[in-house]
N, C-alpha and C positions, 0 to 999 in steps of 0.2 A: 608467481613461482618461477619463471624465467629468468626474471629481472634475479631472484634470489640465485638461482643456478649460479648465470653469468657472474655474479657477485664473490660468488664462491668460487671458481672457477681464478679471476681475476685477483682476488686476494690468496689464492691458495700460498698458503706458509711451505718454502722450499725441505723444513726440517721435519715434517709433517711425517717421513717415515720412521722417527724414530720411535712411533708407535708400534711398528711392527719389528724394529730393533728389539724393544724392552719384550714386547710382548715372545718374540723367537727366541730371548736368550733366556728369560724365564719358563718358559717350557722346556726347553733343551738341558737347562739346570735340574730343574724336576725331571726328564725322562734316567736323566745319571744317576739320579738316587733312585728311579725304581718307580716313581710318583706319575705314573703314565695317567692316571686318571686326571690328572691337571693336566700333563702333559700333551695330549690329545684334544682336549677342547682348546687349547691355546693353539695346535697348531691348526686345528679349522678357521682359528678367526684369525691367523693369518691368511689363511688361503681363501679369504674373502678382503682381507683390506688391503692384501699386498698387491693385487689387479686393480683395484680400486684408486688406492693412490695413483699407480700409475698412469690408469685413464684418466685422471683429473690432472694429471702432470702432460701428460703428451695433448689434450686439448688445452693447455694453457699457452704450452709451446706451439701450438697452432693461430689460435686466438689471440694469445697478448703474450706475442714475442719479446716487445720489448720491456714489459713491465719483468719478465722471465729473466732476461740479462740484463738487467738492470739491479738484481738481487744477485745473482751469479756475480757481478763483479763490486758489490759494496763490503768494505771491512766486515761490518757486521753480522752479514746474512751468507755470506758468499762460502767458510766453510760449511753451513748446516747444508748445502748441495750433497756433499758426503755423507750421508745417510741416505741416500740412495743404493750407493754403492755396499756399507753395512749392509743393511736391511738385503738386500739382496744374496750377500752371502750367509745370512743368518737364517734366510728362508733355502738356501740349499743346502743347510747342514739340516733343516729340520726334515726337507724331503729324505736325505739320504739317511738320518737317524731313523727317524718315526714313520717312516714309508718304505726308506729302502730301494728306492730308486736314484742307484749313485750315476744312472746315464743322465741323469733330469737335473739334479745336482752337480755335473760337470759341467751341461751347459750353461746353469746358472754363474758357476765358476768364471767362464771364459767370458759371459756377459759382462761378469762384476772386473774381472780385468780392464774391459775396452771401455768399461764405464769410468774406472778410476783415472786409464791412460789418457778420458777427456777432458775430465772434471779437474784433477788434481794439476793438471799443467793449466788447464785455461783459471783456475782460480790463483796460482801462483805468481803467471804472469803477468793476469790484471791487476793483483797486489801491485805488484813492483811496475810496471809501465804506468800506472796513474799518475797523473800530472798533480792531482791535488789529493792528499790524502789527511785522513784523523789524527786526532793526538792516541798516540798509547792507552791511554784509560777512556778513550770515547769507544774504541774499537775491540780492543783484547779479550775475551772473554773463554771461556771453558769451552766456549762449541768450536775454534781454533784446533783442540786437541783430536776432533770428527778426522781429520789428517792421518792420525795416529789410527783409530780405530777402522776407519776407511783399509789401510794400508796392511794394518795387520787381520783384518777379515779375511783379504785373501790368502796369507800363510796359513788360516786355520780351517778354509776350506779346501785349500791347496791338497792338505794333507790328507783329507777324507776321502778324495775322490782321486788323488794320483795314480793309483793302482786303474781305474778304467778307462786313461787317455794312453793315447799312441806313447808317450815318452815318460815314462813314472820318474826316472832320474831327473829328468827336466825339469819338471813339476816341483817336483822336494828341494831342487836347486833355487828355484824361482821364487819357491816358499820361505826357503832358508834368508834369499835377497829381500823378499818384504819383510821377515822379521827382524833382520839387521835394520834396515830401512826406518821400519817404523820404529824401531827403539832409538834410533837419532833422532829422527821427529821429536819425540816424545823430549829428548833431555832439553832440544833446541827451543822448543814450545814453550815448557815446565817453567824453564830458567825464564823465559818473560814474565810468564804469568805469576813466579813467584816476586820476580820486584815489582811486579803493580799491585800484590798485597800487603808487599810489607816496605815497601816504601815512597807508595801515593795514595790519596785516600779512601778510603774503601767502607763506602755508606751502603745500609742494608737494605736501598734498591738497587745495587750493585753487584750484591752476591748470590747472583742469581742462579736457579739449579743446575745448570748447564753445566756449573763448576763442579757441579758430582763426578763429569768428568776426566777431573784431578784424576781421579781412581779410578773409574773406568777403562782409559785409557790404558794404564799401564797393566790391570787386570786382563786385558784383554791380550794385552803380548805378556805373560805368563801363561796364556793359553793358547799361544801360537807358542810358545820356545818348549810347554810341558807336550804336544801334540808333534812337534820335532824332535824331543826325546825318545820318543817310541819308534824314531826310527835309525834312530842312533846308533843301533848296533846291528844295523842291515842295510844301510844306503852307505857308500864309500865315502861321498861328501862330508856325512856329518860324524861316522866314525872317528876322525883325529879330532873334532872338533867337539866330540864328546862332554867333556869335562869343561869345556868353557861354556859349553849351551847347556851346563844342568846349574854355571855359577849365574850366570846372566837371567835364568827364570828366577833363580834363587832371589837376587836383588829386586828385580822386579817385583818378585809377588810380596816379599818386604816390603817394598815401599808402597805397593795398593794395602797393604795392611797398616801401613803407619799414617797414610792418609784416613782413615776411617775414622777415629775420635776426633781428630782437627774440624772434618767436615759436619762430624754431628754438634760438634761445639757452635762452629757459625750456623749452621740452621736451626738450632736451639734461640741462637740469640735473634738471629734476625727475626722467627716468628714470635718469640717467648718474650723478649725484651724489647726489641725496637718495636714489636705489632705489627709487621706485616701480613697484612690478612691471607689466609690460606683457602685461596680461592681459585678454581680449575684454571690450570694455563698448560699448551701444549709441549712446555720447557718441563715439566712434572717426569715426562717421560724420559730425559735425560739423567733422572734420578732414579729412576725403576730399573734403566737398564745398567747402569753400574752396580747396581746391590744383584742382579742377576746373575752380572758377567764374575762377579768376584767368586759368588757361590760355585759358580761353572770352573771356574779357573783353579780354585782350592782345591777342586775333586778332583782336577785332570793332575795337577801337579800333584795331590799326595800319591795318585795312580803311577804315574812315569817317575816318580822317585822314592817312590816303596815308603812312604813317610804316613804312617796307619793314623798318626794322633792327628794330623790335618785333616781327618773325614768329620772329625765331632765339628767345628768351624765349618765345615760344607751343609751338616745337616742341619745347624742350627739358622744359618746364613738365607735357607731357602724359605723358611716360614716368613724371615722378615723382607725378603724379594718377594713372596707371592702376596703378602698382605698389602706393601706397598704396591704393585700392580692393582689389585683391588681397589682400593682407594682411590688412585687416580682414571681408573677404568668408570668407576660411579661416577664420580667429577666429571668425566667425559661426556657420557648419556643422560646423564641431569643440563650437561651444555647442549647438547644436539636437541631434546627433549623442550628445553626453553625454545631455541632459535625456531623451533619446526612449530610450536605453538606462536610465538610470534611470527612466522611466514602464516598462519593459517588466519592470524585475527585481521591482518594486511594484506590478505590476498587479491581481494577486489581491486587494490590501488595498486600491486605488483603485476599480475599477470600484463 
């Protein structure tokens, strides 16, 4: 059982929060519609895996420092770091929704700040100072866009909890800078990731769920530009800036909605046609929380721009977020379930 710890411990997957990603903006989806009884048990099993993770995260940086940075600086692995930062503001918007503690939710805020201002410069750097790096399509992948959704987390918990820090104008300025921010990301990101679909090749172990988010990302800054709407016409900043921050959610949420049949088209083909088996993998949950974030973002944006027909699209959006959560939640505990019965039949040779 040690040997299994230390095991887990040593291979822990850096993107491993985005379990409580999918699982906070799925709940947080359901408390906007009213859906508090989902909404509630989601946020209890956050507030058991989000400690969780991160004990297993800060003994790994304890124990196996270098296998830790060693992930933190490879093309590949090096943005899913950023779902730490997510995940952390998605568990202070659930405290200050579903709880109501926006002092606990502020300091999560400032957490997720000092978290970003580590992560997001030390993985940018290592990109560019490496002496030897990937080809484009060995490396580029949808968890690249964790940047984007990293960055715009904090615009959208920015705005929740502004009102209970020392500087509310600060804050909504600060917010206003990560949603500009991350919406450059996003174009600078997109524009790779769409010439390595549509002009190198793209085999269907390649299109892998991470790429849900295409969508995600930009769903998620619709819901940092519709939550800078509501303040639109009370903070000075964004007052002149009005009418360009209700066009820019506008394109945005456009375009998370024109990504949505593209996406269902290649994952149609890749399991339906090429056969790639649909068998639990912790990438699953990159796909729960885009169908979450979009529900989340429909509702916000038909709210801050008075647009009533975009609630039928929120309410139907959230049955297919909470089913897929379901699904990959079984997947989950059927995996844990397996591994815990195989530590039990090997115990004797492990301990």
């Amino acid at each position: 059982m040690m040997a299994f710890s230390t095991e887990l411990i040593a291979n822990f997957l850096p993107g491993s929060f985005a379990f409580v990603m999918a699982t906070g903006i799925v709940s947080l989806a359901a408390h906007g519609l009213r859906l508090d009884a989902v909404a509630l048990p989601l946020f209890l099993v956050n507030l058991v895996a989000f400690p969780l993770l991160w004990g297993i995260t800060v003994a790994r940086l304890i124990l196996f420092p270098r296998q830790l940075l060693a992930d933190l600086t490879d093309h590949r692995t090096g943005a899913t770091f950023l779902t730490k930062v997510a995940a952390t503001s998605v568990v202070g918007n659930q405290i200050a929704a579903l709880a109501g503690y926006l002092g606990s939710a502020a300091a999560l805020w400032l957490a997720a700040v000092l978290l970003w201002l580590v992560l997001i410069y030390t993985f940018f750097a290592a990109m560019t100072l490496k002496a030897s790096k990937p080809e484009l399509r060995d490396s580029l992948s949808g968890a690249w866009l964790l940047v984007v959704v990293a960055t715009q987390s904090l615009c959208v918990l920015g705005t929740v909890v502004a009102g209970v820090l020392p500087s509310p104008s600060l804050v909504i300025f600060a917010s206003l800078s990560a949603f500009l921010l991350g919406g450059m990301f996003y174009i600078v990101l997109i524009s790779l990731i769409l010439y390595r679909w549509l002009f190198l090749p793209m085999g269907a172990e390649m299109l892998t769920p991470p790429y849900w988010i295409n969508m995600g990302a930009v769903a998620i800054t619709t819901l940092a530009g519709a939550h800078l709407m509501l303040f639109a016409n009370s903070d000075p900043t964004l007052v002149e800036l009005a009418p360009v921050l209700h066009a820019f959610t506008l394109l945005f949420w456009a375009t998370a909605t024109w990504w949505i049949p593209l996406l269902i088209i290649v994952t149609v083909w890749r399991h339906g046609i090429e056969r790639v088996p649909l068998t639990y993998d912790l990438q699953y949950w990159s796909m729960v929380f885009p169908l979450g974030m979009y529900t989340m973002a429909t509702e916000a944006y038909a709210n801050a721009a008075r647009l009533g027909f975009l609630h039928e699209i929120s309410h139907a959006f959230i049955w297919i977020a909470l089913t897929a959560w379901a699904v990959t939640a079984v997947g989950l505990l059927r995996t844990i379930v397996s591994s815990l019965r195989h530590v039990g039949t090997g115990g004797s040779e492990t301990v």
